[in-house]
C-alpha positions in Angstrom: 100.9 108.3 53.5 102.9 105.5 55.0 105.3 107.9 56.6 102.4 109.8 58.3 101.3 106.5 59.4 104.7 105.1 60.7 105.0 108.5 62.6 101.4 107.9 64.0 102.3 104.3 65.2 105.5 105.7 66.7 104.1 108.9 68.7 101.5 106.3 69.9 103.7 104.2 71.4 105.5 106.7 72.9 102.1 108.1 74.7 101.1 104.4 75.7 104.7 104.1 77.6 104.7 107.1 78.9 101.5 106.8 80.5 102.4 103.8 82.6 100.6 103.4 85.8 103.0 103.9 88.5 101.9 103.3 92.1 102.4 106.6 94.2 100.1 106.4 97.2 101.1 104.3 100.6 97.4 102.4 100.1 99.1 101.4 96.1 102.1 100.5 98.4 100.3 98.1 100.7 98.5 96.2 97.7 102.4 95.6 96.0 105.0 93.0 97.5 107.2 94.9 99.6 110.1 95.8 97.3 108.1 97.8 94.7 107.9 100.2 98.0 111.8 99.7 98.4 112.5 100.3 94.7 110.1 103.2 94.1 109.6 104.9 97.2 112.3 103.8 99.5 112.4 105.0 103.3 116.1 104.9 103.6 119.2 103.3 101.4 119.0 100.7 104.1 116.2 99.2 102.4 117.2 99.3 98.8 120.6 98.0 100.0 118.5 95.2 101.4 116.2 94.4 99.0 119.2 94.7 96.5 121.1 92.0 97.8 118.2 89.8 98.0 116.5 90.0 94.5 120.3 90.7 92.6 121.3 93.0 89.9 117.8 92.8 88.3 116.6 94.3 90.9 117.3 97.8 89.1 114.6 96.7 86.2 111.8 95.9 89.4 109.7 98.9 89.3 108.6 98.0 85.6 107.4 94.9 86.9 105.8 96.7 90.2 103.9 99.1 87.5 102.3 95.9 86.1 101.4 94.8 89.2 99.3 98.1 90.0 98.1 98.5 86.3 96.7 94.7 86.6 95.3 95.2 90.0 93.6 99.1 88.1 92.9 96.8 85.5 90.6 94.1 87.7 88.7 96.7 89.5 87.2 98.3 86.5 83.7 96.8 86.4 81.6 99.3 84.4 81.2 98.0 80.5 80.9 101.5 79.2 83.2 102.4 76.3 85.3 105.2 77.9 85.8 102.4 80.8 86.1 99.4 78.6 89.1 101.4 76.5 90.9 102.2 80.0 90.9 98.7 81.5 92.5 97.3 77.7 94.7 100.6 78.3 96.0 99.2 81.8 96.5 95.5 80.7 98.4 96.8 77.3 100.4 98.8 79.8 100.8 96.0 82.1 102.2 93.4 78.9 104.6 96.1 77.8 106.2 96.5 81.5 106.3 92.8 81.9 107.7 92.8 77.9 110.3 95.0 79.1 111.1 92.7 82.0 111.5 89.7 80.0 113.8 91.5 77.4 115.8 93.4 80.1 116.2 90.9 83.0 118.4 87.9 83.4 116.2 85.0 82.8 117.8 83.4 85.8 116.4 86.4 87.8 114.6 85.1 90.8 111.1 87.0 90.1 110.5 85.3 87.1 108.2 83.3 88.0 106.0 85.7 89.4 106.1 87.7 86.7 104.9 85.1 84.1 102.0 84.2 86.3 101.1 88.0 86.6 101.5 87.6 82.7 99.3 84.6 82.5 96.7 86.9 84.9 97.1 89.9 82.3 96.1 87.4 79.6 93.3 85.8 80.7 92.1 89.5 82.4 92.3 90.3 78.4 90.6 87.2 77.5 93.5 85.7 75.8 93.5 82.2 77.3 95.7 80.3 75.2 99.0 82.9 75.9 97.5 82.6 79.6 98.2 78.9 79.4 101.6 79.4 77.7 102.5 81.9 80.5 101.7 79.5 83.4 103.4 76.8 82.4 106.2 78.8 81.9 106.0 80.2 85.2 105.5 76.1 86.5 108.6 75.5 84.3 110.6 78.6 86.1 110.1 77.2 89.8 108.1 74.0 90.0 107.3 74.4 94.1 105.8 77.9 93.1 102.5 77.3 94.0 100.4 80.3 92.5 100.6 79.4 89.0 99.1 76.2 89.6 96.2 77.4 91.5 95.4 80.0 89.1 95.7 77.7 86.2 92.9 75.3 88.3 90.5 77.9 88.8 90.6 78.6 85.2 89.8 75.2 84.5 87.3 75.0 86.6 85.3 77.9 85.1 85.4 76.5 82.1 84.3 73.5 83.5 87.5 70.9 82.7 87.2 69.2 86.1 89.8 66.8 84.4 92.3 69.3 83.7 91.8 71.2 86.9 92.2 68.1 88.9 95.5 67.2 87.0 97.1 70.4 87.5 96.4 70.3 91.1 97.6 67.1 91.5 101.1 67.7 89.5 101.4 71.2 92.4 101.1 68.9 94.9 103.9 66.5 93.8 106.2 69.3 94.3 104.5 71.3 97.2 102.5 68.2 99.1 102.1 70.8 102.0 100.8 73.4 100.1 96.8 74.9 101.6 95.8 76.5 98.6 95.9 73.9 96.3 94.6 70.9 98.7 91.8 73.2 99.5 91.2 73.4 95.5 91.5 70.0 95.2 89.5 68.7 98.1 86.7 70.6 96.8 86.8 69.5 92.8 86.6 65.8 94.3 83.4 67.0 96.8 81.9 68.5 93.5 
């Protein structure tokens, strides 16, 4: 019986990461960061040559983390609360953790996309309403590049919507130590204070 299982748990797997959502269509393309284009559906080795010396060696593992970006942005636009849609969207953010998993085991951590990767984590986790890893992950990505602005903001809002003015307002305010100039999160914080 546990053999049958084990075997059940493994073919599973198998299916779930074989079914990762890939972009293919120039509109997925224009939603992505430039180099998931250049790294799955390069115009010309003059692009991946480019956007190779720019991110590094890691670059090689990006399309993993580009498929998480498209299965978080799938993910987000599923509205409907029936079952059949309910079970796709926790399909798309389980395949969106596994490709940022894979990321984080197969990268360098000094790799340069890091901290846009654990923000897009934190996102998966609070999409899957899983706010404590959501926190962990922000604060990671804070930790990876402290002038990185999106994690802060992100971690605001949420503070916001569960109403802890206090702790929105403090995270803003640490941002803005490190990125003074920064339009997102004076906007954010000029309109907790008017609140």
């Amino acid at each position: 019986m546990f053999k049958k299982y084990l075997l059940f748990i493994t073919l599973s797997l198998v299916v779930i990461k074989a079914s990762a959502e890939y972009p293919k269509t120039d509109f997925d393309f224009s939603l992505l960061p430039q180099y998931c284009k250049a790294k799955l559906k390069p115009s010309s080795p003059a692009e991946v040559k480019k956007w190779s010396k720019k991110l590094g060696h890691d670059f090689g593992h990006t399309h993993h983390y580009c498929a998480a970006l498209h299965s978080l942005r799938r993910a987000k636009n599923i509205f409907s609360t029936t079952p059949d849609k309910a079970q796709y969207k926790r399909h798309l953010l389980g395949v969106a953790i596994g490709e940022i998993d894979y990321m984080e085991d197969k990268a360098s951590p000094s790799y340069i996309l890091f901290p846009h990767i654990y923000t897009t984590k934190a996102e998966i986790y609070l999409e899957s309403k899983q706010p404590a890893a959501a926190i962990e992950y922000f604060n990671k990505a804070i930790t990876a590049n402290k002038k990185f602005t999106k994690p802060y903001a992100l971690l605001s809002d949420y503070y916001v919507e569960i109403n802890n003015k206090k702790g929105a307002r403090k995270i803003l305010e640490e941002g803005l130590k490190y990125s003074p100039k920064s339009k997102h999160l004076n906007r954010r914080l000029n309109k907790l204070v008017k609140r």
